[in-house]
C-alpha positions as CSV (number, residue, x, y, z in Angstrom):
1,X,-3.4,-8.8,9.5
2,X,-6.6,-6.9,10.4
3,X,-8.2,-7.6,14.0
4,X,-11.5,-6.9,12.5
5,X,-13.8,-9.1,10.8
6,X,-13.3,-7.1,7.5
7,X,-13.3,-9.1,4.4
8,X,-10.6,-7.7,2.0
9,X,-12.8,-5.2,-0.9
10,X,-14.4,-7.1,-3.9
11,X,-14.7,-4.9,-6.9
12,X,-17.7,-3.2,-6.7
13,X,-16.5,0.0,-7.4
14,X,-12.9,1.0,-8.4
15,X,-11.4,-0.2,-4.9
16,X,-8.4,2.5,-3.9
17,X,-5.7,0.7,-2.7
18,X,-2.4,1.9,-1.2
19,X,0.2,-0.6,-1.1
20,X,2.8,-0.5,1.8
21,X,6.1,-2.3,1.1
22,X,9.0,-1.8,3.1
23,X,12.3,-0.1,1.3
24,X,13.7,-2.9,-1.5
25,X,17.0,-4.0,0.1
26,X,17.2,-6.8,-2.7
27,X,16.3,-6.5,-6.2
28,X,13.6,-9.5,-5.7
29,X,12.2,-7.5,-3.4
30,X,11.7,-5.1,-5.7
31,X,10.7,-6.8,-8.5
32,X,7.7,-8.6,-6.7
33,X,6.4,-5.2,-5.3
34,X,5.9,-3.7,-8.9
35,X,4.6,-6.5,-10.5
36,X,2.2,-6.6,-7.6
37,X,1.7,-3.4,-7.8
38,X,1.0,-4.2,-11.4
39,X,-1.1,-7.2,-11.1
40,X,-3.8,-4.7,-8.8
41,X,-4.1,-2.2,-11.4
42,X,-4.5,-5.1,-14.2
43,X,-7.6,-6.1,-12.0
44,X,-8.9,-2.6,-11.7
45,X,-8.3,-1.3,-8.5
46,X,-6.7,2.1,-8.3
47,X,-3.1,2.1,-6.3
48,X,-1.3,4.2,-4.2
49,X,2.2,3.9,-3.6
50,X,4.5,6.2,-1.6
51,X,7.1,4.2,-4.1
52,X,7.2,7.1,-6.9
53,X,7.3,10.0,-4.8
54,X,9.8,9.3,-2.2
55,X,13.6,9.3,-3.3
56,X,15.1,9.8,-0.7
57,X,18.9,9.9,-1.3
58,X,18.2,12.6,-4.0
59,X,15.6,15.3,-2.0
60,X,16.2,17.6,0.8
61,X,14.5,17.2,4.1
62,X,11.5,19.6,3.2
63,X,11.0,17.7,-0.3
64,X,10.7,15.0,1.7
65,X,8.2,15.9,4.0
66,X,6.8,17.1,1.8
67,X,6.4,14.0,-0.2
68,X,5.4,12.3,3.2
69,X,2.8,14.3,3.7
70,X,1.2,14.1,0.4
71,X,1.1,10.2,0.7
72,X,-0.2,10.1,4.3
73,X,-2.9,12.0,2.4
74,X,-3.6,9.4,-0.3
75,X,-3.5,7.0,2.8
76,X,-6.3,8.3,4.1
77,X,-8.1,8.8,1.2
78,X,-7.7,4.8,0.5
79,X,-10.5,2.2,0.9
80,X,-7.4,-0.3,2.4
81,X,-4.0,-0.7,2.5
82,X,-2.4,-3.9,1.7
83,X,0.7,-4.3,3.2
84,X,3.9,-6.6,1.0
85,X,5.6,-9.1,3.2
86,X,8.2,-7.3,5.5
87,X,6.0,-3.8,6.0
88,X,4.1,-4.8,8.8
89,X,5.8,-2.6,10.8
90,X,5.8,0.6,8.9
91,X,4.2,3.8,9.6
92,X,2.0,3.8,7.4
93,X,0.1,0.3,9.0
94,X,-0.3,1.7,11.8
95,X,-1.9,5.1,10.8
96,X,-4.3,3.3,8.5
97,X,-5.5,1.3,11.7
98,X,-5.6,4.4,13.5
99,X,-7.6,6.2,11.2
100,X,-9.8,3.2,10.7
101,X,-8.5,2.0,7.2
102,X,-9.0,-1.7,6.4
103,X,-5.3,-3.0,6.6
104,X,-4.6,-6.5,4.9
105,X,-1.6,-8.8,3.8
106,X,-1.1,-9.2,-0.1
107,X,-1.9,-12.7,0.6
108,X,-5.0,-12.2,2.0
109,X,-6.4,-9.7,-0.9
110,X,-5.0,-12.3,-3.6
111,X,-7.1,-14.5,-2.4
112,X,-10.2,-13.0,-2.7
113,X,-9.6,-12.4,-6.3
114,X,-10.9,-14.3,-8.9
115,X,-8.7,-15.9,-11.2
């Protein structure tokens, strides 16, 4: 996903992660993007996930900038961004590249872990 030569983070250090998953349209979606979501924390990296703070049926349009602008923030405080199958085209992809944030598929980080 990257065009650099940058491996995906071994744990080192606790390894900030935000995770990038486009909106759930099918409750298999969803369900694979929290247990992933769960799986990363299980193996000690810290994640970031615009997923809790952006409802968007339910806020008004300055919540919700709000909320946008506190996650681009956690973006760039991230050591990557792993992006779920279907976000490669989100925003958020291309301001991590932009800002010079490691970008990488959840395939590719899986497997660099160790079992």
């Amino acid at each position: 996903m990257d065009d650099t030569t940058t491996s995906p983070p071994r744990l080192t250090k606790q390894v900030r992660v935000y995770l990038a998953a486009p909106t759930a349209r099918h409750r298999a979606q969803h369900e694979f993007s929290c247990a992933f979501y769960a799986e990363l924390g299980f193996r000690g990296f810290d994640v970031v996930t615009p997923a809790g703070t952006l409802g968007w049926s339910s806020k008004s349009t300055d919540e919700m900038l709000a909320a946008l602008d506190k996650d681009l923030n956690a973006l760039a405080n991230c050591d990557c961004l792993v992006v779920m199958p279907g976000g490669e085209r989100l925003a958020e992809v291309t301001l991590a590249r932009s800002l010079g944030i490691p970008v990488f598929t959840a395939e590719e980080l899986v497997s660099t872990l160790p079992d």
